[in-house]
N, C-alpha and C positions, 0 to 999 in steps of 0.2 A: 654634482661633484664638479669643481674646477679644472679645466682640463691644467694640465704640466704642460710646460711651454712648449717640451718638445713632441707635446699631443698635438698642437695647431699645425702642425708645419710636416705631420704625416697623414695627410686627408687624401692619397692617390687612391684611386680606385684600381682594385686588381687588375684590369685590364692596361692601367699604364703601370703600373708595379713589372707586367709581364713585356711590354714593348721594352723597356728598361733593359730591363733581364736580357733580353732578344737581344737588344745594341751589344750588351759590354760581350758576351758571351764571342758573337760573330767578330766582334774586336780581336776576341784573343783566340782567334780562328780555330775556335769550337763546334760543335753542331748541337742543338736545341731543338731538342724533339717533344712535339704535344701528344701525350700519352692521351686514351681513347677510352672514356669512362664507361662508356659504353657496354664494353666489355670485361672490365673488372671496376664494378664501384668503389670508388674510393680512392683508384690509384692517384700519387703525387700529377699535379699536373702535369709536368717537365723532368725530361731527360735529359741532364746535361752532360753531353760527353768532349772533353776537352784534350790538349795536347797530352804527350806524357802519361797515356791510359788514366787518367783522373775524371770520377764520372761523380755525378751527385742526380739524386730525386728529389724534387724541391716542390713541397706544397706551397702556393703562393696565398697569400691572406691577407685582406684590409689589415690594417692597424688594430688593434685591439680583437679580431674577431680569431676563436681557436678554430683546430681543423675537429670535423665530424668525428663520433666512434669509428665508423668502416673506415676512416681516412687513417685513424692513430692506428690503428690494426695494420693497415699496408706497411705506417712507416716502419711501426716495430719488425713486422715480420720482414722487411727490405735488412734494416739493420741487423736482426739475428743471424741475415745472411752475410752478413758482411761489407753490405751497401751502407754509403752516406746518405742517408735516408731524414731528411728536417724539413721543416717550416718554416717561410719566412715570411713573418706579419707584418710590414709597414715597408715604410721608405728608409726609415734610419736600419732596418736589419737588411732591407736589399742593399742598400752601402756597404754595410761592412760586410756583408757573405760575399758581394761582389770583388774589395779590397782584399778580402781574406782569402779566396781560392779563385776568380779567375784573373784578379788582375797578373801583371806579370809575362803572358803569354804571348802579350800584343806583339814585343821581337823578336817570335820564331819565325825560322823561314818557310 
């Protein structure tokens, strides 16, 4: 299958998908916290807790790859609670989750 053009230009590896994430977060003087799978399989990688009590759980995921069963379980049951509990697969959706709830923050004091 041909990749879409804007398939070539999301090839980061989760690990720098999560450096990413790290930068803009500490930008808009958040804390990003690495959840301990350890101890509950499946939870979101990251806690993000931002100005303004604004928190999200963020699975993070290659480009095209979904999260596990025990992973979609955590998000749901996060979300039934009332958490922003989502996935973000590539670099084009770290962009916009990053545009869409943390940018902004950078000029609190």
């Amino acid at each position: 299958m041909p990749q879409k053009e804007s398939d070539s230009r999301d090839t980061l590896s989760e690990s720098a998908l999560e450096k990413e994430l790290v930068l803009a977060v500490k930008k808009a003087h958040g804390l990003i916290l690495k959840l301990n799978p350890l101890w509950y399989i499946g939870i979101p990688d990251r806690l993000i807790l931002l100005p303004k009590a604004k928190i999200f759980f963020v699975e993070l995921k290659r480009y095209g790859e979904k999260p596990r069963r025990n992973q979609v379980r955590w998000l749901t049951l996060l979300q039934r609670l009332g958490f922003p509990a989502l996935t973000v697969a590539g670099k084009v959706e770290l962009k916009t989750f990053i545009r869409e709830h943390i940018n902004g923050f950078e000029d609190l004091p």
